[in-house]
Each structure stands twice: as structure tokens, then as C-alpha cells.
C-alpha positions in Angstrom: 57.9 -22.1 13.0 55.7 -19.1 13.6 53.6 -19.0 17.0 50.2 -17.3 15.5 48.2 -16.0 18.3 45.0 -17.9 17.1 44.4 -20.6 15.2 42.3 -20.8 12.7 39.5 -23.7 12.5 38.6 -25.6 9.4 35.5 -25.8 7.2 34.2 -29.2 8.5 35.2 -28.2 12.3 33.0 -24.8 11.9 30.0 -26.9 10.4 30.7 -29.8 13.8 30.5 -26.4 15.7 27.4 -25.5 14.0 25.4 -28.6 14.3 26.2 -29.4 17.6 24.6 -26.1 18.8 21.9 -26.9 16.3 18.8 -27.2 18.6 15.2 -28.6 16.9 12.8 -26.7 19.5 14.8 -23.7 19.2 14.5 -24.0 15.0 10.6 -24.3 15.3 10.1 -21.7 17.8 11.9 -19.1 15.3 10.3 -20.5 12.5 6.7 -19.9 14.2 7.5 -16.7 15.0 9.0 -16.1 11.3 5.3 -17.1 10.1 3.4 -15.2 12.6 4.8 -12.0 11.7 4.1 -13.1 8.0 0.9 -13.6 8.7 0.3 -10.3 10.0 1.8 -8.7 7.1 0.3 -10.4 4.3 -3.1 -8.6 5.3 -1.2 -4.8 5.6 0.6 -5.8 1.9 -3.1 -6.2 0.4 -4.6 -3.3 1.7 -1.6 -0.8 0.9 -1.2 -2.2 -2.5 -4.3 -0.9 -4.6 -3.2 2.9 -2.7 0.3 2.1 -4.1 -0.5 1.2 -7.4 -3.2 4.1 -7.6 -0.8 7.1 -6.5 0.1 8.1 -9.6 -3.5 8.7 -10.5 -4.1 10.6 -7.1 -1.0 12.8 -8.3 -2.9 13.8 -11.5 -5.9 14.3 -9.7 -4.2 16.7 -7.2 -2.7 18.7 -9.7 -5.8 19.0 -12.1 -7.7 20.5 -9.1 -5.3 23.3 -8.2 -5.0 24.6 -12.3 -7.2 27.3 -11.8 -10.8 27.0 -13.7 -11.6 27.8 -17.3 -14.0 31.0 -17.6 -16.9 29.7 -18.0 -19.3 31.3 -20.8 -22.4 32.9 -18.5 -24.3 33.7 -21.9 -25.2 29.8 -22.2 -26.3 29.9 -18.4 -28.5 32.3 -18.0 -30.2 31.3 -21.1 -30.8 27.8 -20.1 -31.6 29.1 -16.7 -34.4 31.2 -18.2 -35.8 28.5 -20.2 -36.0 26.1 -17.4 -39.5 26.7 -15.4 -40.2 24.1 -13.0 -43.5 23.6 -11.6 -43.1 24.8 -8.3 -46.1 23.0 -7.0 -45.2 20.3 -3.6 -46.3 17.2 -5.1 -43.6 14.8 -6.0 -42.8 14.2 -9.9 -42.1 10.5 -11.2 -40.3 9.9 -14.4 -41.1 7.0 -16.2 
């Protein structure tokens, strides 16, 4: 009736097509490289994750560091600096 310029195969002749350039070596030797690229990722996945999982508190810590410093009250300084008088002799001093 109609001359279609291809002809389009079936289901089960695609699947014939497939298995009969289905070739066992060729299956292990992608599956072998497959793992071996897993295996060097595993080790790359554990070390990044902690970093991952603690950027969030990095963030914080960032941004607490460049709020600039509270005045601190020199009154209680110098008066505890003043009542400090260490011995200033050069032997050492255990603490038991």
C-alpha cells in the first residue's frame, strides 16, 4: 500500500539484536571497571562527608569572628592584674 522508507523492527527482534551482540568478557570487563572506580570513591565520599555535614557550623563560626568585639571593661583587668604577683624566681612551680 504505502512504501515507508524504513521499516520498523519489533520488540522481540530488538531484544534477538541485543543478545546476540551480548558478549560475557565484554560484560565483566565493564563491570570491573564499574567497581574500580567505586572503589576509589568510596574512600573520597568518607573523608568529604564529616566537612559536608560540618559546613554549616564553619559558616557560624565565620561569621561570629568578623562581628566586631565587645568593649571589654579594663577596670576588672587592671585590678586583677595588680593583684596577681608571681614569684619571679627561675625555679619551676608544681601544682599538686
Amino acid at each position: 500500500m504505502y512504501n515507508y522508507p524504513y521499516i520498523r523492527p519489533g520488540v522481540f527482534s530488538r531484544w534477538a539484536d541485543a543478545l546476540r551482540g551480548f558478549n560475557f568478557s565484554g560484560f565483566l570487563d565493564g563491570t570491573q571497571k564499574t567497581l574500580g572506580v567505586i572503589n576509589q570513591a568510596i574512600p573520597i565520599v568518607n573523608q568529604v562527608k564529616p566537612m559536608v555535614r560540618n559546613a554549616r557550623t564553619m559558616f557560624k563560626i565565620a561569621g561570629e569572628l568578623k562581628k566586631p568585639s565587645e568593649a571589654i571593661n579594663t577596670t576588672n583587668i587592671s585590678t586583677t592584674a595588680s593583684s596577681y604577683n608571681p614569684i619571679s624566681n627561675n625555679k619551676p612551680i608544681f601544682y599538686m
